[in-house]
KEDO-434904 format. One record per residue: residue number from 1; residue in one letter; x, y, z of N, C-alpha, C, O in turn. Coordinates in pm, whole numbers. Layout:
! KEDO-434904
num:residu:npx:npy:npz:capx:capy:capz:cpx:cpy:cpz:opx:opy:opz
NUM:a:X:Y:Z:X:Y:Z:X:Y:Z:X:Y:Z
...
This chain:
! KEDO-434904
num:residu:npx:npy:npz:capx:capy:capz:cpx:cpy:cpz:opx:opy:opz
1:x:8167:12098:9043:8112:12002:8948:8069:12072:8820:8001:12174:8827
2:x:8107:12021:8706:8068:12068:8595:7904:12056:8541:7822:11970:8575
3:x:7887:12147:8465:7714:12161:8432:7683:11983:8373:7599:11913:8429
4:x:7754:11939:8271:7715:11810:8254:7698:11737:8330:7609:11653:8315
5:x:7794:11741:8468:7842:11645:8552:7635:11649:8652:7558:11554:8669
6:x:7615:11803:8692:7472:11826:8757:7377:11736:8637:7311:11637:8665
7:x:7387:11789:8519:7290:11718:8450:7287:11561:8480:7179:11519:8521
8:x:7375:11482:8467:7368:11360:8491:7336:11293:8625:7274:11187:8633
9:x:7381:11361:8727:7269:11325:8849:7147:11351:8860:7063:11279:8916
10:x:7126:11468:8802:6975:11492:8766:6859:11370:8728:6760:11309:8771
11:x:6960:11385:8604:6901:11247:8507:6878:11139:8526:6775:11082:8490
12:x:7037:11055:8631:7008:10892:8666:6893:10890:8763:6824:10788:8775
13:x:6866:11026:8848:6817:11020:9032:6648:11005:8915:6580:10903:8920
14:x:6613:11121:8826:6504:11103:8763:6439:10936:8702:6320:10906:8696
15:x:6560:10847:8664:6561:10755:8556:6528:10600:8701:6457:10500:8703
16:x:6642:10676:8813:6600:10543:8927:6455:10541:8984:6385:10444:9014
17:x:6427:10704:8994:6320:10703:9029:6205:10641:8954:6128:10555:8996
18:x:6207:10718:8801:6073:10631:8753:6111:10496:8712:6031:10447:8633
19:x:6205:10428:8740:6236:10252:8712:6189:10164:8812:6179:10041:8804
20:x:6141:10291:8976:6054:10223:9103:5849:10196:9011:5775:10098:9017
21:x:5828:10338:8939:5734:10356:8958:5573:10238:8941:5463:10220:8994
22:x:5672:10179:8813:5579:10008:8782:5538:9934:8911:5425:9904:8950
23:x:5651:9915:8963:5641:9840:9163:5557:9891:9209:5462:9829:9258
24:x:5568:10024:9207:5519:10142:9309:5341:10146:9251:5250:10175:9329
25:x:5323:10121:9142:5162:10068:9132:5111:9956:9163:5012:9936:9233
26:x:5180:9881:9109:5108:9705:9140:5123:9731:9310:5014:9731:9367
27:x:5223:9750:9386:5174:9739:9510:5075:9822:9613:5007:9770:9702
28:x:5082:9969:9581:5018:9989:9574:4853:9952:9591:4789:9940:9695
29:x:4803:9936:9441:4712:9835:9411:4635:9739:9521:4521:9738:9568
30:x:4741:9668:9536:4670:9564:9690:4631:9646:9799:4586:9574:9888
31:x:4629:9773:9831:4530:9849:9941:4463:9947:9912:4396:10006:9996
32:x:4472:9993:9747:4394:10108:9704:4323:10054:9572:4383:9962:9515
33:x:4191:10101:9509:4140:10069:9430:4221:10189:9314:4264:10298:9351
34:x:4229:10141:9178:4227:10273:9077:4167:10393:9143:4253:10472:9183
35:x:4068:10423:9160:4039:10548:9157:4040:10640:9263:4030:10763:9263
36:x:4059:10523:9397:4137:10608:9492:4279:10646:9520:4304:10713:9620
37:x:4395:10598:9420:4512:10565:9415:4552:10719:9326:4647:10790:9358
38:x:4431:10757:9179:4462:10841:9145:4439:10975:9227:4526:11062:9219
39:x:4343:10994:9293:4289:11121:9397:4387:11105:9470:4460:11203:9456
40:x:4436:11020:9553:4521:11068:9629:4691:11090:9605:4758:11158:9683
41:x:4733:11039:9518:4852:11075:9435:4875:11183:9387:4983:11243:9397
42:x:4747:11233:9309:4698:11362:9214:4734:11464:9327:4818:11552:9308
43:x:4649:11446:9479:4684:11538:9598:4812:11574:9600:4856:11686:9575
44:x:4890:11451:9638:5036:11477:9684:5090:11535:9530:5145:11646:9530
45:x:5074:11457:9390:5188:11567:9269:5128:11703:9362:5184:11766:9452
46:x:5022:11717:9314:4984:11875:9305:4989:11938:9454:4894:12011:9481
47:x:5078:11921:9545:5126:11992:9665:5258:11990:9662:5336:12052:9733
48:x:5277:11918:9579:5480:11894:9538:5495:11982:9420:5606:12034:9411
49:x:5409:12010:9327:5447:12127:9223:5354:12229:9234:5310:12276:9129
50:x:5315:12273:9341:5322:12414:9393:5467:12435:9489:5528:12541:9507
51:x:5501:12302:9544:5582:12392:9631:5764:12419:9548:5854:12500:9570
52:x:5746:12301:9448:5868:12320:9369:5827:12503:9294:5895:12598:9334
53:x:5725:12523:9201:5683:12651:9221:5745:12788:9323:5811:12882:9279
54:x:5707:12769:9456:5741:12821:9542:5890:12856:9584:5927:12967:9623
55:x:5967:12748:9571:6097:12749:9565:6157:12812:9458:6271:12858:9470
56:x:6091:12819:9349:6129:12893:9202:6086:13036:9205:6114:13106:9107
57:x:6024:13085:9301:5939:13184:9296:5904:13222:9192:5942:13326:9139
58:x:5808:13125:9135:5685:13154:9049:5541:13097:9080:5465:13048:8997
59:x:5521:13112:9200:5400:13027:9226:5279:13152:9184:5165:13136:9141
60:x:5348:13274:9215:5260:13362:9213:5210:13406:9072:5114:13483:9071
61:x:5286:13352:8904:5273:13361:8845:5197:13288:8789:5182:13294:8667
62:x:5127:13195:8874:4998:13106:8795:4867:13196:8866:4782:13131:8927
63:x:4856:13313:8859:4768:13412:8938:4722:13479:8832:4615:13538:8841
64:x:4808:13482:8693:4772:13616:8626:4773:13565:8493:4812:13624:8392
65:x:4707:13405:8505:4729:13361:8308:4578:13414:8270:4479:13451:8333
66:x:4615:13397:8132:4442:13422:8070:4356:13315:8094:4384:13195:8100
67:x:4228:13381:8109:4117:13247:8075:4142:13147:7985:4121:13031:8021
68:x:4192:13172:7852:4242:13085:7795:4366:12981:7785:4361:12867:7737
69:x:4439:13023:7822:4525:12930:7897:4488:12881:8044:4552:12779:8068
70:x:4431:12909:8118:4359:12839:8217:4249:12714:8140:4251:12597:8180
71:x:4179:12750:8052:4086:12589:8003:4162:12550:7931:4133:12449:7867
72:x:4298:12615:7910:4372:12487:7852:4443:12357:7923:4470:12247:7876
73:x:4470:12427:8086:4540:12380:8130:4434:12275:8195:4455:12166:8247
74:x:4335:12333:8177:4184:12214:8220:4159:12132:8123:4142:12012:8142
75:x:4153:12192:8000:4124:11992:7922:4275:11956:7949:4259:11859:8023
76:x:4402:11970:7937:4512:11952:7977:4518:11842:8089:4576:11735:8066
77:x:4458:11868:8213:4432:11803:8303:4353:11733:8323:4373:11629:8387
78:x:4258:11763:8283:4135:11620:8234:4231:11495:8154:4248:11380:8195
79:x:4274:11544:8057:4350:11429:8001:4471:11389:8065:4492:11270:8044
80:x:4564:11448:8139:4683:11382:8239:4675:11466:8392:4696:11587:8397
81:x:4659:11426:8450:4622:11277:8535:4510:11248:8489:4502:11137:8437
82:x:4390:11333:8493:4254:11237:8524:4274:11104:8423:4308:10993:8463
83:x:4250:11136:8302:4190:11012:8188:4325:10930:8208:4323:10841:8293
84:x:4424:10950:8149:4557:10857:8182:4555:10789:8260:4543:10670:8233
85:x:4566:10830:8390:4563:10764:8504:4488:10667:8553:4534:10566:8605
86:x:4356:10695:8538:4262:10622:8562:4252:10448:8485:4223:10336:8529
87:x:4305:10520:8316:4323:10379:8217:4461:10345:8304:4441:10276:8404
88:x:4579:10378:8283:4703:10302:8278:4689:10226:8457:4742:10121:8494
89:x:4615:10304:8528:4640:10229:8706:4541:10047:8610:4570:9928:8602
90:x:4457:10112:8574:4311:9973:8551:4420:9881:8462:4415:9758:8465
91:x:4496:9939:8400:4610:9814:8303:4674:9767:8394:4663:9646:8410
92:x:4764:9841:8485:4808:9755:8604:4737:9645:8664:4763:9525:8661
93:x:4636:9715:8723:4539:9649:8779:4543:9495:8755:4564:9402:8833
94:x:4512:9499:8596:4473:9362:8499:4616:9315:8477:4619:9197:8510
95:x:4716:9349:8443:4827:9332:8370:4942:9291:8522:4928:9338:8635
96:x:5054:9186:8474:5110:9162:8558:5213:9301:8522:5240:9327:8405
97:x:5279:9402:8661:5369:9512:8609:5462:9491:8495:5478:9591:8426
98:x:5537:9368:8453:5633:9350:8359:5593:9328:8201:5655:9315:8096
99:x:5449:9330:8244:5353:9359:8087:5307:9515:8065:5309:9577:7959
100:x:5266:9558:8188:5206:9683:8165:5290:9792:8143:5252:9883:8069
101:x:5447:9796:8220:5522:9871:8192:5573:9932:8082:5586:10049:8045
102:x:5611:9777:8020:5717:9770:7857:5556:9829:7759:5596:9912:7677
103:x:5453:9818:7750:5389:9820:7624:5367:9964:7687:5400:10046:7601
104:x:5320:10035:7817:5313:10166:7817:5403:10271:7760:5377:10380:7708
105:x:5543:10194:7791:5646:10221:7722:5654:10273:7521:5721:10359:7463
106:x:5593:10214:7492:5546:10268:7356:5501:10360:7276:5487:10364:7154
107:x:5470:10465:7399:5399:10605:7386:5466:10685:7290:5399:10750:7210
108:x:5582:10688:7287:5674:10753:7171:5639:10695:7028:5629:10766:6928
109:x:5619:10540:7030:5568:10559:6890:5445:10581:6875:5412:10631:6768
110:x:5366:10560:6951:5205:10648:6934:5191:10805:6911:5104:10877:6862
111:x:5376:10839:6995:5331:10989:6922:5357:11022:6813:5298:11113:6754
112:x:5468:10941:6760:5477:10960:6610:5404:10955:6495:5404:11026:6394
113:x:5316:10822:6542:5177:10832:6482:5107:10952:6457:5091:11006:6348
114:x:5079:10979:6537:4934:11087:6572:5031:11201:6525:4968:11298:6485
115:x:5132:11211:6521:5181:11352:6501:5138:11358:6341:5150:11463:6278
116:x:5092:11253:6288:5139:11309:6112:4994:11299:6102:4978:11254:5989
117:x:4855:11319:6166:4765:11394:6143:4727:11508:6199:4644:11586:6150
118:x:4807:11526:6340:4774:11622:6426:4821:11757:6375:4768:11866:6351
119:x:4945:11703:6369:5061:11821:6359:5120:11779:6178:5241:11762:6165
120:x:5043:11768:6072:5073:11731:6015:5203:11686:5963:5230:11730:5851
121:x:5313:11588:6033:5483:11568:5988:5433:11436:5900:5340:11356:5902
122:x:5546:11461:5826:5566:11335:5787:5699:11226:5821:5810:11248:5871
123:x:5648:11127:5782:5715:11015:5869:5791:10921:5763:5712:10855:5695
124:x:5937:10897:5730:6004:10812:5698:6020:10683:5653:5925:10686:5575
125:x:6064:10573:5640:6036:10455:5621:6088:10395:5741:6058:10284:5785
126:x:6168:10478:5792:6263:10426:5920:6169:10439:6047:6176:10358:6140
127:x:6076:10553:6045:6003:10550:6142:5852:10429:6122:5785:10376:6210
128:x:5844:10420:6000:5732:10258:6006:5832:10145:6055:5794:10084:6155
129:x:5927:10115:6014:6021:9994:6057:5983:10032:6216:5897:9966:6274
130:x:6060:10154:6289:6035:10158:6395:5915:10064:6484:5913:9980:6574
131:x:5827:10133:6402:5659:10089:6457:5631:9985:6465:5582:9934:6566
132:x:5655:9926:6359:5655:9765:6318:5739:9662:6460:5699:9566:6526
133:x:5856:9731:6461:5976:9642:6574:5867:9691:6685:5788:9607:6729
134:x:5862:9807:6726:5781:9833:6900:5701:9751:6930:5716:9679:7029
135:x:5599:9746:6849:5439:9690:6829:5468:9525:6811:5389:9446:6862
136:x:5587:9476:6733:5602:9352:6725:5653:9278:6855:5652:9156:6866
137:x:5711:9393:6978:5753:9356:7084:5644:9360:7201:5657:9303:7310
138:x:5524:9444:7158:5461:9427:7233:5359:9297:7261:5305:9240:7357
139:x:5368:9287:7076:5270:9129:7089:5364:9010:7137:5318:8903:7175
140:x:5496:9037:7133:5595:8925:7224:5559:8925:7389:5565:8826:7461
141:x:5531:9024:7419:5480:9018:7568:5357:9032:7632:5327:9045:7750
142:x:5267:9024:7491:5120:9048:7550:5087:8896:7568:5011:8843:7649
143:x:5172:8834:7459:5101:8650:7458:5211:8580:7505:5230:8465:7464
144:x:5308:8647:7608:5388:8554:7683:5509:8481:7542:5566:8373:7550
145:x:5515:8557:7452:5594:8463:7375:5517:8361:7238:5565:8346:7126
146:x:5381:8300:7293:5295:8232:7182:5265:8325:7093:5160:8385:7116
147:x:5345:8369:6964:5337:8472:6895:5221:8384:6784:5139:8463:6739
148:x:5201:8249:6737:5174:8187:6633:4998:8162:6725:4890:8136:6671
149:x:5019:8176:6827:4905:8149:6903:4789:8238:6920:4667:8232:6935
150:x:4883:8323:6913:4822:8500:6903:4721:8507:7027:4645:8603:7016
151:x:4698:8423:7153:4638:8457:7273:4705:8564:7331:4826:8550:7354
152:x:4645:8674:7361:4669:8746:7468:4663:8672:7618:4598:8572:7646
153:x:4756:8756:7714:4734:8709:7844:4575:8777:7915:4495:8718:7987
154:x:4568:8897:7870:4415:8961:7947:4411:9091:7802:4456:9205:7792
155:x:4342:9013:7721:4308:9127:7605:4235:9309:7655:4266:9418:7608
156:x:4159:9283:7737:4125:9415:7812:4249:9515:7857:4272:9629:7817
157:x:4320:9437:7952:4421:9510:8016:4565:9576:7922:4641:9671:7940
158:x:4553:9475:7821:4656:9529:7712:4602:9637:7618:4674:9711:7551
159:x:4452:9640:7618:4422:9754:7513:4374:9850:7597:4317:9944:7542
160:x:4384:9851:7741:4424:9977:7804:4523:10047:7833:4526:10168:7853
161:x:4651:9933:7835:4745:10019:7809:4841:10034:7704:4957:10073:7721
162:x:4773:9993:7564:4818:10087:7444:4719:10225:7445:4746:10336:7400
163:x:4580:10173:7521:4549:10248:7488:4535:10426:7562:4485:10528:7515
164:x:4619:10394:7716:4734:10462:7753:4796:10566:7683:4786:10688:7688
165:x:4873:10473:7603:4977:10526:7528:4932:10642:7411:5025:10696:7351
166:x:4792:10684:7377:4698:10750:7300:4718:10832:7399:4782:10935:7377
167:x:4677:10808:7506:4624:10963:7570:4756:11037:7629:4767:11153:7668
168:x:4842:10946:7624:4978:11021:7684:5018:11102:7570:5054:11219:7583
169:x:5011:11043:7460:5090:11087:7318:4957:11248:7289:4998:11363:7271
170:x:4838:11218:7291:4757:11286:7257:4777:11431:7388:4732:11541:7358
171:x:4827:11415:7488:4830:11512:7621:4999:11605:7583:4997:11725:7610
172:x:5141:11541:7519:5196:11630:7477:5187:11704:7378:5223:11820:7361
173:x:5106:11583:7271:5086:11708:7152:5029:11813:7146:5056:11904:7067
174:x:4909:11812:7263:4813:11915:7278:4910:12057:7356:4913:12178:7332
175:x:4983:11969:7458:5077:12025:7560:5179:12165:7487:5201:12277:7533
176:x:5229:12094:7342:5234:12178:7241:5210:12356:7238:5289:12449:7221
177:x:5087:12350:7259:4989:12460:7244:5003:12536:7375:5013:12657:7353
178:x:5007:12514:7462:5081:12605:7602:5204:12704:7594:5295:12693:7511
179:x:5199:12761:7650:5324:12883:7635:5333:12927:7773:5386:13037:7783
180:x:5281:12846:7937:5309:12871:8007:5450:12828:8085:5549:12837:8012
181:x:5464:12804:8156:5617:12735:8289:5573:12579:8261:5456:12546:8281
182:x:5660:12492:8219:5639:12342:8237:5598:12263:8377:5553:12150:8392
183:x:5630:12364:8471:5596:12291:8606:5444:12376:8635:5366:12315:8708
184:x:5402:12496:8589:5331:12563:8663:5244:12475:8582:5161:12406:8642
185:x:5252:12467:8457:5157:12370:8352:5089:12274:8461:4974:12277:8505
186:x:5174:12204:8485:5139:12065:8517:5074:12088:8658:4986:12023:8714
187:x:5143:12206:8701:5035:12206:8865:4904:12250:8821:4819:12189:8885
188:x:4850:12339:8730:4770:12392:8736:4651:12264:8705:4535:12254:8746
189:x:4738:12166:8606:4646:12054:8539:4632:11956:8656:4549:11865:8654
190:x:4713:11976:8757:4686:11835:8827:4560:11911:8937:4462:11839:8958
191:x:4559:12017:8989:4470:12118:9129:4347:12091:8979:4285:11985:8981
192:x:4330:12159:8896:4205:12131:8795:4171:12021:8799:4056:12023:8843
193:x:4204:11915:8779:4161:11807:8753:4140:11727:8929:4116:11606:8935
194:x:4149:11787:9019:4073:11744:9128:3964:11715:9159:3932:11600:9189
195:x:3880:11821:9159:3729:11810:9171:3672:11646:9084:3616:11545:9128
196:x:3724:11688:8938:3727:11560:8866:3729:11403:8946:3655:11305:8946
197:x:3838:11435:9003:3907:11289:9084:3810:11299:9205:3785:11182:9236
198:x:3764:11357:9262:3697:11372:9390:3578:11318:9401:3553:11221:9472
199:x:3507:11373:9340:3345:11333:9231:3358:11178:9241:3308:11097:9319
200:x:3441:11166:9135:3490:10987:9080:3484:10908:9180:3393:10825:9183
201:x:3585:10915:9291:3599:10851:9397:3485:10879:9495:3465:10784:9571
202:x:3421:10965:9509:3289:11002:9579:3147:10861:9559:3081:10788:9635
203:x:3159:10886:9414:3057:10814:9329:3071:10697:9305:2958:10649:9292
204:x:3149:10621:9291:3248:10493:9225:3349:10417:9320:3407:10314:9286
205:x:3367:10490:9465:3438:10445:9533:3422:10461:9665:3310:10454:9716
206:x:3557:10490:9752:3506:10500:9906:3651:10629:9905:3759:10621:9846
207:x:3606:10720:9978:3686:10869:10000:3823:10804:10142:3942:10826:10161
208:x:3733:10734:10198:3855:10713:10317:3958:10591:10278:3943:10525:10175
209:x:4052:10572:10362:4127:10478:10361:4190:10441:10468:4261:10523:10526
210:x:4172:10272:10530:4166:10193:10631:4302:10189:10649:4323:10148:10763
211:x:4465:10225:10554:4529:10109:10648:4673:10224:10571:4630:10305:10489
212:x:4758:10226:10585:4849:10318:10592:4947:10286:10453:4995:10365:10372
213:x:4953:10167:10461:5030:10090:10349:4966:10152:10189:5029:10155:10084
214:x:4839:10193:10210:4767:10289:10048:4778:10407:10050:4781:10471:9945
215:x:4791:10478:10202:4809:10606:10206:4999:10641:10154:5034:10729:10076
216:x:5098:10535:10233:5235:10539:10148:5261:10570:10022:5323:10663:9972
217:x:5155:10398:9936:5173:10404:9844:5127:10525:9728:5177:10542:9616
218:x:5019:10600:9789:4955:10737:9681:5097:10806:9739:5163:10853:9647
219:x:5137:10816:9828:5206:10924:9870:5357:10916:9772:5432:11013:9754
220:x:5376:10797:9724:5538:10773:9684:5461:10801:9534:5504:10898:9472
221:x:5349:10724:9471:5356:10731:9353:5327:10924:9301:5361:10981:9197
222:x:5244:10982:9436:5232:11123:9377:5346:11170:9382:5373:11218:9272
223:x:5455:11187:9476:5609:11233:9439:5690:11178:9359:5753:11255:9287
224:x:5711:11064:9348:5799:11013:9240:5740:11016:9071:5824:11033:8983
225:x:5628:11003:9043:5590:10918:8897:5603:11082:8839:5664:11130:8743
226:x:5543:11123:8910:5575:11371:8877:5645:11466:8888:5740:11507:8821
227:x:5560:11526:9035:5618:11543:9086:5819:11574:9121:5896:11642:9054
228:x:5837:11522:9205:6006:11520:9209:6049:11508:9089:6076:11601:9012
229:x:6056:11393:9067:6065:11326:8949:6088:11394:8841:6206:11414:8814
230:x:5969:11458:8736:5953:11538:8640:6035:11662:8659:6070:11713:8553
231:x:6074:11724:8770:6177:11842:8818:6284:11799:8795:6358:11876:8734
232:x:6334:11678:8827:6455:11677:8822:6503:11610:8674:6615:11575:8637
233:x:6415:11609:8627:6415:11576:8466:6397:11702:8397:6429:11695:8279
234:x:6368:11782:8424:6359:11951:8352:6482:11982:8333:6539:11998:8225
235:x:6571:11997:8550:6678:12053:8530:6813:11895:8472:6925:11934:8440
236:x:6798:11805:8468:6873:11757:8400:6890:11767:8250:7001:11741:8204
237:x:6796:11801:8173:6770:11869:8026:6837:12019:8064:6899:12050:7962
238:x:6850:12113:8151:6896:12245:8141:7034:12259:8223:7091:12368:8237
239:x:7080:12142:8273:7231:12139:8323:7279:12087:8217:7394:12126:8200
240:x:7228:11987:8103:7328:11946:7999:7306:12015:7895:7205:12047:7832
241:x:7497:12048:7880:7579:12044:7770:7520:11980:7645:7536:12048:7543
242:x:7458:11870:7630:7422:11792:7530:7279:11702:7578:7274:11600:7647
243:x:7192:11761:7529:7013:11667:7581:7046:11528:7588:7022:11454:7684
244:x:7113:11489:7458:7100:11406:7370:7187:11213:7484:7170:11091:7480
245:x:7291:11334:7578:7387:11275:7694:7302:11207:7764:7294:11084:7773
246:x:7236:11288:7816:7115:11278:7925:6988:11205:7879:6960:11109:7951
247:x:6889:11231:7759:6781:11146:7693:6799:11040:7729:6725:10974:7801
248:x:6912:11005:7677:6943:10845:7644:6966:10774:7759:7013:10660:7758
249:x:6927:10846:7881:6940:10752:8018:6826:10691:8007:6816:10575:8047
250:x:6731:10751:7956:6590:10657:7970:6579:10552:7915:6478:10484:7930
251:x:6694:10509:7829:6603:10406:7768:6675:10251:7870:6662:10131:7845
252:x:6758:10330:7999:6785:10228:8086:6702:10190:8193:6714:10096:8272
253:x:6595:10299:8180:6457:10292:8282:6348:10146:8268:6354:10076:8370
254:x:6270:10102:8180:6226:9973:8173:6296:9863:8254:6265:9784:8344
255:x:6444:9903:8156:6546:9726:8210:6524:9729:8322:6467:9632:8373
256:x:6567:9859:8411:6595:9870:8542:6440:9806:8635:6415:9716:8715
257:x:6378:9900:8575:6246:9860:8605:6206:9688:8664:6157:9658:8773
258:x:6238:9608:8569:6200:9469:8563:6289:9438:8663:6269:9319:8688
259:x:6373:9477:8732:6475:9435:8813:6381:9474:8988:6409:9424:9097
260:x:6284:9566:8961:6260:9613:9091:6151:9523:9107:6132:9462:9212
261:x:6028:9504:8937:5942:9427:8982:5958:9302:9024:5874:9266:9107
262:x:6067:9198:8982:6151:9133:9037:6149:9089:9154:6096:8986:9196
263:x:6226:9193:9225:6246:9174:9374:6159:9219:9477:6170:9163:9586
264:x:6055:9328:9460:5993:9440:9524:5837:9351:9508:5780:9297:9603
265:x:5778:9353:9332:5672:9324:9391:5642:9153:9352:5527:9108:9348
266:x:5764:9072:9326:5746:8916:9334:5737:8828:9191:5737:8705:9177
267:x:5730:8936:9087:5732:8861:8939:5805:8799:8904:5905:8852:8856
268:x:5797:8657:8909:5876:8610:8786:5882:8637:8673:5790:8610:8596
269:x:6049:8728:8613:6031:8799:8489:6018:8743:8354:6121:8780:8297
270:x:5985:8711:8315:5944:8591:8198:6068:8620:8097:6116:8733:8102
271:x:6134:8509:7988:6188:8561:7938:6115:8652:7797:6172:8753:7756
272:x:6020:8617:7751:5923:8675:7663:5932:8821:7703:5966:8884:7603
273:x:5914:8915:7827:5902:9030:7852:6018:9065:7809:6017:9173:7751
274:x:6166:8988:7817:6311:9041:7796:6257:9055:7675:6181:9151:7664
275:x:6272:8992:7586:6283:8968:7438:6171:9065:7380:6189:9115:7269
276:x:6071:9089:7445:6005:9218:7410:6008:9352:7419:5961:9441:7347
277:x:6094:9351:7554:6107:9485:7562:6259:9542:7468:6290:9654:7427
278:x:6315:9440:7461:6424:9483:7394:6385:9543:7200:6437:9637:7141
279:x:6308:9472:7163:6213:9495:7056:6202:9645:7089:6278:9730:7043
280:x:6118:9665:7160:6102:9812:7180:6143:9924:7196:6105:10033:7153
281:x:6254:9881:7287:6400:9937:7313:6444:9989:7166:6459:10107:7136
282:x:6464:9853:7062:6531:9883:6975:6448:9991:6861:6502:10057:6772
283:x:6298:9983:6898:6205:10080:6759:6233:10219:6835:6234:10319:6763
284:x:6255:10238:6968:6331:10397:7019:6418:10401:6936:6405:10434:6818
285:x:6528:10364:6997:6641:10370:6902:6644:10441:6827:6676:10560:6827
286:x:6584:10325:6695:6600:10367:6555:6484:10502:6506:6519:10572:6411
287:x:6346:10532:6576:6300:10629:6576:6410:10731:6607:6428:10814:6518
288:x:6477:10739:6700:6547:10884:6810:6669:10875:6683:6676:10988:6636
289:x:6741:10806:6630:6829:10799:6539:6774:10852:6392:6854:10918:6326
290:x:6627:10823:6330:6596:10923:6227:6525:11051:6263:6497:11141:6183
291:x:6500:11051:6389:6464:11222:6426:6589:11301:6397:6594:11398:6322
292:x:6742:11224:6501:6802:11311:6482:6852:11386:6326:6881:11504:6306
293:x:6849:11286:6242:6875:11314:6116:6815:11418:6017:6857:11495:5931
294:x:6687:11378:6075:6570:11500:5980:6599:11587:6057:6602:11676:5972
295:x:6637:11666:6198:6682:11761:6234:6769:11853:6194:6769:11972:6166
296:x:6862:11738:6200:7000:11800:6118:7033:11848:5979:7112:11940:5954
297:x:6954:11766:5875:6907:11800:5744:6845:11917:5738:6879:11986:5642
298:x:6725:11984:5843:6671:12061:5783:6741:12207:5850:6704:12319:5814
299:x:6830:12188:5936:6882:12275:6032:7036:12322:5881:7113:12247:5821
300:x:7015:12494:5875:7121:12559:5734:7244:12530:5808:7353:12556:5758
């Protein structure tokens, strides 16, 4: 099999997987509260990327970083899983999955945002159009379609998960600043940010769990939503010939998505969510279409 040919199984097995993961919360959900859903998920990523680690033989190389890259990898982890998680499960929570998905989905243009104070870039006219179409798709599915009505369905649950989409965007840019292994990264942030999750659920919740169906569900969402998942999205970026082949599977992840919440966890998919997410669909697009350009322009 050719290197493209690995990349692309890589990629779809990555793209089916996180198109479960929307399902894989809302149901979830019905036997675990938020904050026991994140502790015990957080468990299983972070025993799945030590052992992907292990298999790489580099586990032993998260033994010898500096102090400083160790508290990085701690506010790192404070902000993904802990803070993320905690908001985007509570948007579920509130949000029917075929709302919470598509507007979480938006994180790319939140990072574009934030990039042109963070990282000072500047940004195009093509990338405001962008913003404008995403954001205009999200208010198509926050009010069911009554765009003139301007009701939200649960105003809380939607400005948790734009506001999601901040801390995801705000966790790569920072992510930026690392110079360690992308997987050891993320183990080190998810084992750090335990105690965090432990505490939480200690204080705010109940540590045990009655019935097997919540213990599944932490167990699928900690391997799939990361975990596995995020691995096989590394090496599908390093088997392809062309990123650009492979990227572009994601933007079949949402559609797919609405197809599982669908059948799996019982939504009737509204047509408003179609017509929104496609909105959004389309401000990727045209964002990933003037990245590539300013790339290429500035590349001799």
């Amino acid at each position: 099999m050719t290197r493209q040919g690995k990349g692309y199984i890589c990629g779809i097995t990555a793209v089916l997987f996180w198109s479960t993961v929307a399902s894989a919360f809302k149901i979830s959900l019905r036997y675990l509260d938020v904050i026991q859903l994140l502790l015990y998920s957080s468990i299983v990523s972070t025993f799945i990327l030590g052992g992907v680690l292990a298999i790489q033989k580099k586990f032993t190389e998260v033994l010898y970083y500096s102090t400083k890259q160790y508290l990085l990898c701690l506010a790192l982890g404070l902000a993904n899983p802990f803070l993320y998680y905690l908001v985007v499960l509570k948007a579920y929570d509130l949000l029917p999955a075929q709302e919470a998905q598509p507007i979480n989905y938006t994180w790319a243009l939140t990072l574009t945002f934030l990039s042109i104070p963070l990282l000072k870039q500047k940004i195009g006219a093509k990338d405001i159009i962008a913003g404008l179409i995403g954001y205009f798709g999200v208010v198509v599915i926050s009010t069911h379609g009554n765009i003139i009505g301007f009701q939200f369905s649960n105003p809380l649950g939607v400005a948790l998960a734009l506001g999601s989409t901040v801390i995801w965007a705000l966790y790569w840019i920072f992510n930026t600043k690392s110079d360690i292994d992308p997987v050891a990264g993320l183990f080190l942030g998810f084992l750090f940010s335990l105690p965090f999750s432990f505490v939480t659920c200690f204080i705010f919740s109940n540590l045990s769990i009655s019935n097997w169906q919540g213990l599944a569900g932490a167990g699928y969402v900690g391997a799939f939503e990361m975990g596995i998942t995020f691995t096989c999205w590394l090496y599908a970026l390093k088997f392809s010939t062309n990123t650009a082949k492979v990227s572009n599977l994601i933007f079949i992840s949402p559609f797919l998505a609405l197809v599982f919440i669908h059948f799996l966890v019982g939504e009737k998919i509204l047509i408003s969510t179609f017509v929104g997410l496609v909105f959004i669909t389309l401000s990727l697009v045209i964002q990933r279409v003037s990245f590539k350009k300013k790339k290429e322009a500035i590349q001799p």
